[in-house]
C-alpha positions, 0 to 999 in steps of 0.5 A: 904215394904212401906205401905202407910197410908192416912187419911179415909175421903179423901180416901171416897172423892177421891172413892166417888167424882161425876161429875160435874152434879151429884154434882149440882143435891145433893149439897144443900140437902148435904150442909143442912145436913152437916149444921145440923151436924154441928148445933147438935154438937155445940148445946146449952142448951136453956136459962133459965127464969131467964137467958133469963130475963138477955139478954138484959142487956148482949146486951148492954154489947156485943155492948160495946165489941164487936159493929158492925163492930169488925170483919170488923176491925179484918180483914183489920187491922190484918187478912189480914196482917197476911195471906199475910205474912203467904202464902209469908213465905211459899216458906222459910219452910223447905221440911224435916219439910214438910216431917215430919209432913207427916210422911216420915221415919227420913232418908228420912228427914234427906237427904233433908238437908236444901232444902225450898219448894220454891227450889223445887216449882221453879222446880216443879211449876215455877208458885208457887209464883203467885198461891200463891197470887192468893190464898190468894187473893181469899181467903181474897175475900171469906172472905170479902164477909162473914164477915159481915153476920157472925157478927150479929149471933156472936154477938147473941151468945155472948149476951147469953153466957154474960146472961148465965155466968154473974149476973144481978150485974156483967153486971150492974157493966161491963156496968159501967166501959164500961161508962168511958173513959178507960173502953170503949177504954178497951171495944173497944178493948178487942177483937181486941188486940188477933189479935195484932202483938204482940200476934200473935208474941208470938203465932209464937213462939209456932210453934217450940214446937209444930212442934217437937211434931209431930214425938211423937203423929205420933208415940203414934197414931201408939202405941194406934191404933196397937190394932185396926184390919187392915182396909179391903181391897175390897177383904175382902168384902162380895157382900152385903157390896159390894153392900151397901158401893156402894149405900152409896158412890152413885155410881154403883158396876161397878163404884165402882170396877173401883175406888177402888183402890183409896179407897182401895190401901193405908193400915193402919199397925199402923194407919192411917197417918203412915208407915211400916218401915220394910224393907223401902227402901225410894221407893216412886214412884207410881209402888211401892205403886201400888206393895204395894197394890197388897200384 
């Protein structure tokens, strides 16, 4: 019998998803608390003394490689290319690859043949083609609109890594080079040429290899976590637990008890992301995962 497994934090979201007003009333003191998670992870140990006296020669280095409006040029010359091509090439991908990565069993895949997803959109959403665009220019908008906010901390953060890894020899040397002709065309675009189509090309090329990696790590994953206990289902829970997993999720057991399905309908023989392939007969309608999760 089919087990379906999904991933754990869009299960919490699914079950834990407010309305709208309840959302407006937490937004910002989630908002900060996710930015300072996020700060804690990626925190830096302060500069020395000795580092900190360096600073200002690794800002003039980082003004000659990486000078204001570098990111504004990465995206309009490259980022925005590249995106558009990526959302278009989107309806030629192949549903079995799709399907793969997605962990559906290797028959299942097999009888997609060479079926794209723009086959099976035209179908299912003849507007596919259109929401695709419309995602994507949405998406360069959000980014142009903070482009320019993220540089200045970029360019903080470079100076410091400059004065933390460089001597005072090293920058004065960089800085000389940067001074010629080929040195500051080098500067200029020492950043920029990552996002060349040349490099982007070959990085392309990468996506075979590790495409074919998938079926490998899904089941290794599924090796190294079938150690692991079951996740519970809501009926493995004490009332205590109950009543604390509720407070956590901000909601009422009542509430709780009504989603809880969502959370708990999907099980994890393997891991999370796999399935039991025991008697899988390929049944992938929603009265077979509700079956499922009725066992």
């Amino acid at each position: 019998m089919r087990k379906f497994g999904f991933a754990a934090s869009a299960a919490v979201l699914a079950v834990a998803a407010p309305n709208a007003a309840h959302a407006d009333d937490h937004t910002s003191s989630r908002d900060a608390a996710f930015a300072q998670a996020m700060a804690d992870a990626f925190a830096a140990e302060p500069l020395t003394a000795e580092q900190e006296m360096r600073v200002p020669a690794a800002v003039a280095v980082v003004d000659q490689v990486f000078p204001e409006g570098t990111y504004r040029r990465m995206m309009d010359e490259s980022l925005k290319p590249m995106m558009g091509s990526l959302f278009g090439s989107s309806s030629a991908l192949p549903m079995a690859m799709i399907a793969e990565m997605l962990g559906i069993p290797s028959s299942d895949v097999e009888a997609m043949g060479d079926t794209t997803v723009g086959e099976v959109m035209a179908i299912v959403d003849p507007a596919f083609e259109e929401r695709s665009s419309l995602t994507t220019n949405l998406t360069i908008e959000l980014m142009d609109g903070i482009v320019d906010q993220v540089e200045p901390p970029m360019r903080a953060g470079l100076a410091r890594a400059y004065a933390v890894r460089f001597t005072d020899q090293q920058l004065a040397e960089l800085s000389a080079f940067f001074a010629t002709e080929t040195g500051a065309y080098y500067a200029g675009e020492s950043y920029i040429i990552f996002t060349d189509p040349q490099v982007m090309g070959a990085m392309q090329e990468m996506v075979p290899a590790m495409m074919e990696m998938v079926p490998e790590l899904t089941r290794k994953m599924e090796e190294r976590m079938a150690a692991l206990p079951p996740v519970r289902s809501y009926a493995d829970l004490e009332e205590a637990e109950r009543d604390k997993l509720a407070e956590l999720l901000g909601m009422t057991r009542e509430e709780l008890e009504a989603r809880e399905s969502n959370f708990f309908r999907s099980s994890y023989p393997s891991g999370p992301g796999s399935y039991d392939h025991e008697g899988d007969e390929g049944d992938y309608t929603e009265e077979a995962v509700e079956a499922d999760s009725d066992e």
